[in-house]
MIBADO-378385 format. One record per residue (C-alpha): residue in three letters; x, z negated, y. Coordinates in steps of 0.5 Angstrom, whole numbers, padded with zeros to 4 digits, always signed. Example, Ala and Ser with C-alpha at 12.3 -4.5 7.8 and 13.67 -1.06 7.14 Angstrom:
ALA+0025-0016-0009SER+0027-0014-0002
//
This chain:
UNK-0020-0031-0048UNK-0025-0037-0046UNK-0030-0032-0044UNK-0030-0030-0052UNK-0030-0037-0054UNK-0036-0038-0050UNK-0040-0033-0053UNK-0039-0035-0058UNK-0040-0041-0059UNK-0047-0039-0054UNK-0049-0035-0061UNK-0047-0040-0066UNK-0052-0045-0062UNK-0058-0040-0061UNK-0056-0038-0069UNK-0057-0046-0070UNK-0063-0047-0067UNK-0067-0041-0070UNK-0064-0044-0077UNK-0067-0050-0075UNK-0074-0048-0073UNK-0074-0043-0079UNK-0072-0049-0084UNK-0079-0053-0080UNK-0083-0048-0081UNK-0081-0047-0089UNK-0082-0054-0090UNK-0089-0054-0086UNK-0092-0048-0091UNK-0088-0051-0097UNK-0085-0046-0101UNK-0090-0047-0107UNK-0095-0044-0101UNK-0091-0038-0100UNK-0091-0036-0106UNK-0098-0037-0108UNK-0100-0033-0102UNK-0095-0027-0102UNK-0098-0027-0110UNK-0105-0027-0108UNK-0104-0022-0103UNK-0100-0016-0108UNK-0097-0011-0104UNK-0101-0011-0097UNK-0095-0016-0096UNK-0091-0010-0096UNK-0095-0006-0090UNK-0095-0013-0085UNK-0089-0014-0086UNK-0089-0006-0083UNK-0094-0007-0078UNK-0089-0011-0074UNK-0083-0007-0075UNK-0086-0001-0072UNK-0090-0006-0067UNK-0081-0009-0065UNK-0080+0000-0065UNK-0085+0000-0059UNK-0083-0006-0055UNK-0076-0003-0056UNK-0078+0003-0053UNK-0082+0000-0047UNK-0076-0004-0046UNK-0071+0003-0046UNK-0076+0006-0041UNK-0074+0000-0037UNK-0066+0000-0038UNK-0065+0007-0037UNK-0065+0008-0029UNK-0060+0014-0029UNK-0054+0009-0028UNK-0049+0011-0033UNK-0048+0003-0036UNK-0057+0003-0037UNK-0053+0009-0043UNK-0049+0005-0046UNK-0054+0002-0051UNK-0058+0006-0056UNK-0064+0005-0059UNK-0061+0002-0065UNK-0057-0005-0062UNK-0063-0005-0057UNK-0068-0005-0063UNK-0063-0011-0067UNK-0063-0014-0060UNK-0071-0014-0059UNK-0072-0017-0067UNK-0067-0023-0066UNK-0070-0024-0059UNK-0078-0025-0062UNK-0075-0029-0067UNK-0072-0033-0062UNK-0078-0034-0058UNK-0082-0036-0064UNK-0077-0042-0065UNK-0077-0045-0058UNK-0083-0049-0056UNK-0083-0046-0050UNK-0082-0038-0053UNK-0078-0035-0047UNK-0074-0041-0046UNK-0071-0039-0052UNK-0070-0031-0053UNK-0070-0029-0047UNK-0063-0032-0045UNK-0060-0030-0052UNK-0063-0022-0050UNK-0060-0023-0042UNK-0053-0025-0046UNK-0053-0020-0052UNK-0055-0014-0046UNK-0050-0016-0042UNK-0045-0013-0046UNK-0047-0007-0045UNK-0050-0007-0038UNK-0047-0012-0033UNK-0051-0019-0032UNK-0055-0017-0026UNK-0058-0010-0030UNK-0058-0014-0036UNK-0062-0020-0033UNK-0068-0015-0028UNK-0069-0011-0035UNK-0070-0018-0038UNK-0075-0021-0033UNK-0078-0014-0032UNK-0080-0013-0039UNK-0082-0020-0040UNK-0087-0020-0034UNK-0089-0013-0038UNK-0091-0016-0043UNK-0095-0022-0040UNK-0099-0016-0035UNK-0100-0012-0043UNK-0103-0019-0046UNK-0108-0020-0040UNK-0110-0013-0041UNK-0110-0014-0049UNK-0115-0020-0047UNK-0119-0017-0042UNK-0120-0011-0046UNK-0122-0016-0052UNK-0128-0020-0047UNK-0131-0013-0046UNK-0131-0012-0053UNK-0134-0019-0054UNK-0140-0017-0049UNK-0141-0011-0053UNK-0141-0013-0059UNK-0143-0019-0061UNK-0148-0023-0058UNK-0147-0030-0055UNK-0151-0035-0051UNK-0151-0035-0043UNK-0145-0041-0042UNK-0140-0037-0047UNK-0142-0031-0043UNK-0140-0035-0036UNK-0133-0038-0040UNK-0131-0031-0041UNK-0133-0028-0034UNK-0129-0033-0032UNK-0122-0032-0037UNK-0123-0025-0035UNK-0123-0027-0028UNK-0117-0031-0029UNK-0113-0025-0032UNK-0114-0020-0027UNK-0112-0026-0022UNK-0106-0026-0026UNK-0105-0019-0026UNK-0105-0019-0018UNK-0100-0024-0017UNK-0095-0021-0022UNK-0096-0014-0019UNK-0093-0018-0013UNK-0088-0019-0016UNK-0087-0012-0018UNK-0087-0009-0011UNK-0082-0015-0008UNK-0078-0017-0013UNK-0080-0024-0017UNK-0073-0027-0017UNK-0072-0031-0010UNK-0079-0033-0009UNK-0078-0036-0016UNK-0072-0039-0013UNK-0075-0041-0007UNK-0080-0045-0011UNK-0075-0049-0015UNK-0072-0050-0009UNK-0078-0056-0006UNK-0077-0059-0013UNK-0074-0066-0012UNK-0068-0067-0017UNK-0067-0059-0018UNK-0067-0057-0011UNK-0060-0059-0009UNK-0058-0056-0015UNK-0062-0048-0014UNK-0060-0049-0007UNK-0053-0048-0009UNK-0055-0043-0014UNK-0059-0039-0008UNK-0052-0038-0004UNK-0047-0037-0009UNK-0050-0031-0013UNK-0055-0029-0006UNK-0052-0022-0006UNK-0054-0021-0015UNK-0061-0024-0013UNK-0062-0020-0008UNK-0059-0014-0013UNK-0064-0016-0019UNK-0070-0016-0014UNK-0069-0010-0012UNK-0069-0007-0019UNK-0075-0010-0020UNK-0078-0008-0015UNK-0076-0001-0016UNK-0078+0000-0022UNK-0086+0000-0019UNK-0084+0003-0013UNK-0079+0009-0015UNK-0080+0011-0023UNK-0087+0008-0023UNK-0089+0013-0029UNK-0084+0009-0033UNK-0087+0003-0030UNK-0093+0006-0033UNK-0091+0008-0039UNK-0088+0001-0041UNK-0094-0002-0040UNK-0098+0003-0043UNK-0093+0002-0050UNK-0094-0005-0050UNK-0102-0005-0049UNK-0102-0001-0055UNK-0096-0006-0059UNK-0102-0012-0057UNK-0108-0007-0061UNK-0104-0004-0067UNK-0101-0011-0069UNK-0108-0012-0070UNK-0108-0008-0077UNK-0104-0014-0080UNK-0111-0018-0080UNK-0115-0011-0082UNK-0110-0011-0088UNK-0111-0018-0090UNK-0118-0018-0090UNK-0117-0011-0095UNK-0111-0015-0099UNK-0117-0020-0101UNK-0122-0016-0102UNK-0127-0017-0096UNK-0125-0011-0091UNK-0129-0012-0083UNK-0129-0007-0077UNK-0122-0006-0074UNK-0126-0009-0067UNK-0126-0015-0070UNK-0119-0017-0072UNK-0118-0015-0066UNK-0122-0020-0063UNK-0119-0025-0067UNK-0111-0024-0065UNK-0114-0024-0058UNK-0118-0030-0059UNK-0112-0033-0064UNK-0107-0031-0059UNK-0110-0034-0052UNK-0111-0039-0056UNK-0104-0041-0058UNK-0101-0038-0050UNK-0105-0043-0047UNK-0102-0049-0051UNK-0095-0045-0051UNK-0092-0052-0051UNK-0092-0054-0057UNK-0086-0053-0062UNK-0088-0047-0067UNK-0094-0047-0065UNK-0096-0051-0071UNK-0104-0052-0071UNK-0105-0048-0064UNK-0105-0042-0068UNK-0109-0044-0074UNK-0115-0047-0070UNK-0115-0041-0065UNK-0117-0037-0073UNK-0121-0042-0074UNK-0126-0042-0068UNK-0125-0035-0068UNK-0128-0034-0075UNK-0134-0039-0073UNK-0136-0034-0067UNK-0136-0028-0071UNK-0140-0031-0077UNK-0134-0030-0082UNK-0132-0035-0087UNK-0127-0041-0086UNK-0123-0041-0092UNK-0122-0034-0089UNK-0118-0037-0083UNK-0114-0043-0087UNK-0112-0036-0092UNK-0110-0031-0086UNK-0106-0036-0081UNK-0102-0038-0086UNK-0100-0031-0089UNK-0099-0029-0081UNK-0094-0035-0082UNK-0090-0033-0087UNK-0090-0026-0085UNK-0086-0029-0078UNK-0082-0033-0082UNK-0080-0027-0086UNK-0079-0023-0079UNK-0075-0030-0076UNK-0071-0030-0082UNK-0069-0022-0081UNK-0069-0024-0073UNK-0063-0029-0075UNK-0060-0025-0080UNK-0059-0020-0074UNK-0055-0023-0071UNK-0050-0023-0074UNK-0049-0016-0075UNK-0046-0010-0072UNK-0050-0004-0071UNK-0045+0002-0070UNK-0050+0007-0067UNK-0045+0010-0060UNK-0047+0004-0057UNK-0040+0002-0051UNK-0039-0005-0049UNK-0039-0006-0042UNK-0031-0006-0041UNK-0030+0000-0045UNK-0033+0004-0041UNK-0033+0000-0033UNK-0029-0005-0032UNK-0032-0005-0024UNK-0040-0004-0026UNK-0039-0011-0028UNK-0035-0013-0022UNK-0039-0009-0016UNK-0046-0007-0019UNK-0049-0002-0015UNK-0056+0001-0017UNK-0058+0008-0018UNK-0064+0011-0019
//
């Protein structure tokens, strides 16, 4: 009974945070703002809004490829609780500050249900350094776009050889943590931090057998299924280059269509811009600046920006609101809570490939 009240009364908070940031970010637009913008739009709202619900479809599919490791608990959740959980965990990351601070607890805490607390927290940790490794590429692959297609002075060219560089160095260290586990390391770095380390120290020898467990999960992924690995990465790259038709959209909406190229290095350019200054609340103003300088490198005109960042926030805003929504119904698609199907899962995880 206490397990019960304290989950739901972990929901009840994450539901009142996202409703609060929802509330911010339609008193920052102005419901005037949303309205003027949906109608200047037309129907093309309709279509960005779908790009996103087919784009929450492939994250939900990389992170099925994750889950399911041939374990009979990673069968418990099916495609539609899974696709509900992912929507609401990107509302939430989009409500926090810090984005992962926000969604991620809530996913380990939904997904826990269905597949134990360590299997639920590797998926977690797992998907979400997919998902970093997919953003490096998306801007790797965007700065190859750039030298090609558009010409710049010889300090930008320097800049980007070296956000480049920056990327790949990235990517190196994350494939580290792919091959040994990232769990540990992370603890093990905590631990040196005065005011927490006597805290993460405690942590390391309570749950020392479940942190050993989850690296071994994560490791296992690269090392023992690695066309899944693969393949994950690959759906979340694709996600990273099709959200790029909302902005392709937009410009058709207001009857100036450009090259499929260009939104793409205006997503890229708009997201690193926004990752960098991750900190700050809803990303007000990051985003905004991001279209703003990326429309002035691409000689497009600024009014422009100020129109397509401000459609993009209303549709998060919508996608947030559906996101809270979510949470709080049930989706009846054969999905088994863990207790129904193994009661020793949860007590004994065992790993199984």
């Amino acid at each position: 009974m206490d397990k019960i009240k304290k989950n739901i009364t972990a929901d009840n908070i994450f539901f009142l945070i996202g409703l609060i940031a929802l509330s911010a970010m339609i008193y920052k637009i102005g419901l005037g703002s949303i309205f003027e913008n949906i109608k200047q739009t037309g129907w093309w709202f309709l279509p960005i809004l779908a790009v996103w619900a087919i784009a929450y479809m492939f994250n939900t599919t990389s992170a099925m490829l994750i889950i399911r490791d041939g374990s009979p608990e990673s069968y418990n959740i099916k495609f539609a609780t899974l696709y509900k959980i992912t929507i609401s965990t990107f509302a939430y990351n989009a409500a926090t500050p810090i984005g992962l601070a926000g969604g991620e607890p809530y996913k380990i805490m939904e997904l826990k249900k269905y597949i134990g607390t360590t299997k639920a927290t590797s998926s977690v940790i797992l998907f979400s350094m997919m998902h970093f490794v997919s953003h490096f590429c998306f801007w790797m692959f965007s700065i190859l776009l750039v030298i090609i297609y558009v010409p710049m002075q010889e300090g930008w060219l320097g800049l980007f050889a070296t956000t480049f560089g920056i990327c790949l160095l990235l990517i190196y260290l994350f494939s580290i943590g792919y091959r040994n586990g990232i769990v540990s390391n992370a603890l093990n770095f905590f631990a040196k931090i005065p005011f927490i380390k006597n805290k993460i120290k405690k942590i390391k020898e309570e749950k020392k057998d479940e942190i050993e467990l989850i690296d071994q999960q994560i490791a296992a992924l690269h090392g023992e299924r690695r066309w899944r690995f693969y393949l994950s990465l690959c759906i979340e790259f694709f996600s990273r280059i099709f959200t790029c038709s909302e902005i392709y959209f937009m410009f058709i909406a207001f009857g100036h269509p450009i090259s499929y190229i260009d939104c793409i290095l205006i997503m890229a350019f708009t997201s690193l811009f926004a990752n960098v200054l991750f900190f700050t609340p809803l990303q007000l103003g990051t985003r905004e600046g991001g279209f703003l300088l990326a429309f002035g490198g691409l000689g497009l005109t600024s009014s422009w920006a100020i129109s397509i960042s401000l459609i993009t926030r209303i549709r998060e805003t919508v996608w947030m609101m559906i996101g809270l929504l979510l949470t709080k119904t049930t989706i009846k698609d054969g999905s088994k809570l863990l207790k129904q199907t193994s009661d020793k899962a949860e007590e004994k995880p065992t790993i199984h490939f």
